[in-house]
N, C-alpha and C positions, 0 to 999 in steps of 0.2 A: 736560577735554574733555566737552560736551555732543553727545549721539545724540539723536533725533527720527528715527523711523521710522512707516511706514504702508505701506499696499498698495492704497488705492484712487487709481488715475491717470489723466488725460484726457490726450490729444497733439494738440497745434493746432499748423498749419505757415505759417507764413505765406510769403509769395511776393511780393514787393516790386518793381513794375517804375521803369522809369527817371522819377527827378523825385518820386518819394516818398521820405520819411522813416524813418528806421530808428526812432530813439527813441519818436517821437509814433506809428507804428504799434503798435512795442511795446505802447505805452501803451494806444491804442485799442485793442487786442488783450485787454486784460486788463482794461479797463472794459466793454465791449461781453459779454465771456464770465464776466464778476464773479468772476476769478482773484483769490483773496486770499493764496495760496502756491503754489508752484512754484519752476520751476527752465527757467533759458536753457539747454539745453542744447546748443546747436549755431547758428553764425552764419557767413554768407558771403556775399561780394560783391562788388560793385566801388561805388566813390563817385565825387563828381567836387566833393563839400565838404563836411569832417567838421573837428570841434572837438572836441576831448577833454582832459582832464588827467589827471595822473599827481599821487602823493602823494611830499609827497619830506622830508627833514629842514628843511627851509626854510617848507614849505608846500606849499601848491596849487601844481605847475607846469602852466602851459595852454599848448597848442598850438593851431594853426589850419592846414588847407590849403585855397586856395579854387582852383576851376578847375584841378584838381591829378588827373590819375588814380592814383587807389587800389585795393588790395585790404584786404580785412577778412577776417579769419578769427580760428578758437580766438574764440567769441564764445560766454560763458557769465555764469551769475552767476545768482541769487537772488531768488526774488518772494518778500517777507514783509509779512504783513498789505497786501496790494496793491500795495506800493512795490518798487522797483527795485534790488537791488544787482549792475550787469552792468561786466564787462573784454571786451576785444578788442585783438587786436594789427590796425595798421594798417600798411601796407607802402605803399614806392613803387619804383621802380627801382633805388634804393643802399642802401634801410635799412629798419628795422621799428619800430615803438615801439608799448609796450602800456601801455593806460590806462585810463578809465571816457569811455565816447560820451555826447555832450552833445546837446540838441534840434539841429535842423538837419541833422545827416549824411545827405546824399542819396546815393540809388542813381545810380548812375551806368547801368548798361547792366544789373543782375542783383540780389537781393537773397534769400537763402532764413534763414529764423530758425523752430527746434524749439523747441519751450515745451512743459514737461510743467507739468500743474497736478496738486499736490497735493490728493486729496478728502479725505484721513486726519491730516492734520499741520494743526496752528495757529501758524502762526512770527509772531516780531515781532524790531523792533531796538530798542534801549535802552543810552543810555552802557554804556560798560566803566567798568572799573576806571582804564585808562588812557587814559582819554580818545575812540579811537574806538566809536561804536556797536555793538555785537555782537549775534549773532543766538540769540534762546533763544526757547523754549516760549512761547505765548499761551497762555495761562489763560481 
């Protein structure tokens, strides 16, 4: 188990209205403020066309819904060295499924995302041992 700790933090919220982007605001969100660590910690909304995958023993498994109303919620995950590592679970009227959001997922009617950016930590990802990328210390 690796810790990384600090205590200097910034809160940016962003407010998504209908026909914008989740991911590429993300994005924009953290090029525009020069976030190179942080943390998603909070996501919600509704969509009306989200693509996402899930990791499975096979491989990448992709989903797609288009012109489909959705909710997103539990939407977290990892800014290291300015890159992305985010989950959310996406719901429709029978079911839920949680995965990583791909460019495209539009707001449908609402969209709110809490970003804390780290001023105190220096994270990066780098192979593991087994294969996926993991997050340790930037030097």
């Amino acid at each position: 188990m690796d810790i990384f700790s600090g205590s200097g933090i910034e809160v940016h919220v962003l407010a998504l209205h209908p026909g914008e982007y989740v991911m590429e605001s993300v994005k924009a969100l953290i090029e525009e403020k020069g976030i190179r660590n942080g943390a998603v910690v909070s996501g919600m909304g509704t969509l009306d066309y989200c693509k996402m995958h899930m990791g499975g023993r096979e491989g990448i498994v992709m989903q797609t819904w288009d012109d489909t109303p959705l909710e997103f919620t539990g939407m977290q995950g990892v800014i290291a060295d300015g890159k992305t590592h985010i989950h959310w679970t996406v719901s429709d009227k029978q079911s839920a499924v949680a995965g990583h959001p791909h460019d495209g997922c539009r707001i449908f009617r609402v969209g709110e995302i809490v970003v804390v950016e780290f001023k105190e930590i220096s994270l990066m990802r780098a192979p593991g041992p087994k294969g996926p990328d993991i997050l340790m210390a930037k030097n």
